[in-house]
C-alpha positions as YAML, in Angstrom:
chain: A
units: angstrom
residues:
- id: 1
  name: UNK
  ca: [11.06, -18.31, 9.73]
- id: 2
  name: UNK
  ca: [8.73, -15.56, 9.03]
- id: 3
  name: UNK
  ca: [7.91, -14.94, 5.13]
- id: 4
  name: UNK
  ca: [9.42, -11.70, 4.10]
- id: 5
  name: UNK
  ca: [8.34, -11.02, 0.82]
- id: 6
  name: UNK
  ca: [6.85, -8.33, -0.50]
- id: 7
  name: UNK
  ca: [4.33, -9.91, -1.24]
- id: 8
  name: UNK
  ca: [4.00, -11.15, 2.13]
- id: 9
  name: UNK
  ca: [4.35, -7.51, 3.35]
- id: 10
  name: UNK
  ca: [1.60, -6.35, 1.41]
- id: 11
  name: UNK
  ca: [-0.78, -8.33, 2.38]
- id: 12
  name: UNK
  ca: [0.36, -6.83, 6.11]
- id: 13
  name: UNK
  ca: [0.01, -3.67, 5.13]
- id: 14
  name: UNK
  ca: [-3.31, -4.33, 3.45]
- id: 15
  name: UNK
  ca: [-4.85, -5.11, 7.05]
- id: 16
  name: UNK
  ca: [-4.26, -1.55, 8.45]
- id: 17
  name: UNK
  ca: [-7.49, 0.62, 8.38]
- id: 18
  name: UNK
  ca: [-5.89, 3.73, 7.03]
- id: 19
  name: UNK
  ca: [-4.67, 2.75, 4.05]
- id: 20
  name: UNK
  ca: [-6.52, 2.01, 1.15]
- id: 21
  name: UNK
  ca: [-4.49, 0.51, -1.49]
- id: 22
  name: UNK
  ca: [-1.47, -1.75, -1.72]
- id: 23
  name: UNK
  ca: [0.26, -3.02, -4.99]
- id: 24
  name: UNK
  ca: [3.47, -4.92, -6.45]
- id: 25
  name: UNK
  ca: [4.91, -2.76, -8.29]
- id: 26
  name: UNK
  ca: [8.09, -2.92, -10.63]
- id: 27
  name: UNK
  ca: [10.72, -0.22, -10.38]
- id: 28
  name: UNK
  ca: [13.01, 0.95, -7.26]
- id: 29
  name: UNK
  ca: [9.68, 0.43, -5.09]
- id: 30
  name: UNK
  ca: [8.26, -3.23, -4.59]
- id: 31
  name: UNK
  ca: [5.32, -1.60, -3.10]
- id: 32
  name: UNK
  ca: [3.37, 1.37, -3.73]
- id: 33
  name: UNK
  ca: [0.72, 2.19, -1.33]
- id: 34
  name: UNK
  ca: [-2.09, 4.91, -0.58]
- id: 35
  name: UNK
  ca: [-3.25, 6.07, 2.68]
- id: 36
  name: UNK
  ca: [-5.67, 8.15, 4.03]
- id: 37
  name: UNK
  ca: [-4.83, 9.97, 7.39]
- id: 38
  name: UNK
  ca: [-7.31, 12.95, 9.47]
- id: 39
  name: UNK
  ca: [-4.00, 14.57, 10.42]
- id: 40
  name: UNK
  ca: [-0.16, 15.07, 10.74]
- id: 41
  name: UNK
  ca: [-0.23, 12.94, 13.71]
- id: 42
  name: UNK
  ca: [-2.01, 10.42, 12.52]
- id: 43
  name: UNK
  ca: [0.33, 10.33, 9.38]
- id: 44
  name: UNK
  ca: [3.10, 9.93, 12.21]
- id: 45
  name: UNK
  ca: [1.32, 7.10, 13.70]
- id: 46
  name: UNK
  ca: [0.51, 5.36, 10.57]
- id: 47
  name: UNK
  ca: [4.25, 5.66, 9.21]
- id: 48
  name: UNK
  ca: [5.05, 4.09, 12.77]
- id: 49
  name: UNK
  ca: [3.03, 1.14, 12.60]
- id: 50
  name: UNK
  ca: [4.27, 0.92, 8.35]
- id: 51
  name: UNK
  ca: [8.67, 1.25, 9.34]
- id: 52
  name: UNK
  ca: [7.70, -1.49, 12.44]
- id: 53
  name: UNK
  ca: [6.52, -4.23, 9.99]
- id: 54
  name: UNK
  ca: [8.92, -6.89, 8.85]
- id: 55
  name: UNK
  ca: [10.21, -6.66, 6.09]
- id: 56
  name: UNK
  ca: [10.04, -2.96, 5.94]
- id: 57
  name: UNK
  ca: [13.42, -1.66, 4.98]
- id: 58
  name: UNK
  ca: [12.81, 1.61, 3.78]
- id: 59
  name: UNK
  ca: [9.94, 4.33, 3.49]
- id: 60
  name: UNK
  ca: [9.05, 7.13, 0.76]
- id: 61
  name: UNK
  ca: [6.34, 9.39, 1.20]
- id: 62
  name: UNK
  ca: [4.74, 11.47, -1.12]
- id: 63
  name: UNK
  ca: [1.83, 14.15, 0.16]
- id: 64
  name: UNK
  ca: [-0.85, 14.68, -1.98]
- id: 65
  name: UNK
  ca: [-1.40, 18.41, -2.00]
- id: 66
  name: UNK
  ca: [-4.28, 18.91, -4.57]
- id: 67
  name: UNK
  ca: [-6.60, 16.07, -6.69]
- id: 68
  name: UNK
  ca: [-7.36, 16.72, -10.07]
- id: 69
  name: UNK
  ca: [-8.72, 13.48, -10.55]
- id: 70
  name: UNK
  ca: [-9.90, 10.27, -8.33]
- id: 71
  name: UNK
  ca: [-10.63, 7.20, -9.61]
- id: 72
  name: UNK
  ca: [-11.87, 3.50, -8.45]
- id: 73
  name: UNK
  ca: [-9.98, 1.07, -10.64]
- id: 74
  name: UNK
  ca: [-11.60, -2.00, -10.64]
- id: 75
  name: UNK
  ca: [-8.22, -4.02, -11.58]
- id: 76
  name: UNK
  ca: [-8.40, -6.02, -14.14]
- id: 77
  name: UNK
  ca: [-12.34, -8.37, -13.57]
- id: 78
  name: UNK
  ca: [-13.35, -8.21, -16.47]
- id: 79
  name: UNK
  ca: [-9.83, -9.15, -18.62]
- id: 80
  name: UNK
  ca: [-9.75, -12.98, -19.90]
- id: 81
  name: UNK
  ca: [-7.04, -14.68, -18.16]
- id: 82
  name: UNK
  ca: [-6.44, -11.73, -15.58]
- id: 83
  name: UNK
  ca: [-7.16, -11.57, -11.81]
- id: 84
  name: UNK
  ca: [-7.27, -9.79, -9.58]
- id: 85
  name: UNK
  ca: [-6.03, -12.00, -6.18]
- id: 86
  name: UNK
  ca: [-8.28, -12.03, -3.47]
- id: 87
  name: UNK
  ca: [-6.21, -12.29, -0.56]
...
């Protein structure tokens, strides 16, 4: 039987080149995700591969039209009794 949690489905989705981050998340979501695609057909493509995992019941995209701020969050290192898993 295959393992579909979402954890299990994150760490799927955390093997695809295009998209850069993948968390747990509490709220109507169980996974929030960020990807990075060249164009609208590559968005297409990437969605694709995303709705043909298992486990994958539903979808929700949000565009990102302008960035007022970026960031590289480092999770939570340096926090006693925090980790951040490695895989």
């Amino acid at each position: 039987m295959r393992d579909l949690t979402p954890r299990a489905v994150a760490k799927s989705l955390a093997d695809m080149p295009m998209i850069n981050h993948v968390a747990l998340v509490a709220g109507s979501q169980d996974i929030f995700l960020e990807g990075t695609c060249r164009d609208q057909a590559q968005l297409v493509q990437l969605l694709d591969e995303i709705r043909m995992l298992p486990g994958v019941s539903r979808v929700q995209v949000l565009l990102l039209l302008e960035l007022f701020k970026d960031y590289s969050w480092n999770g939570l290192n340096s926090s006693v009794g925090q980790a951040v898993a490695d895989g």
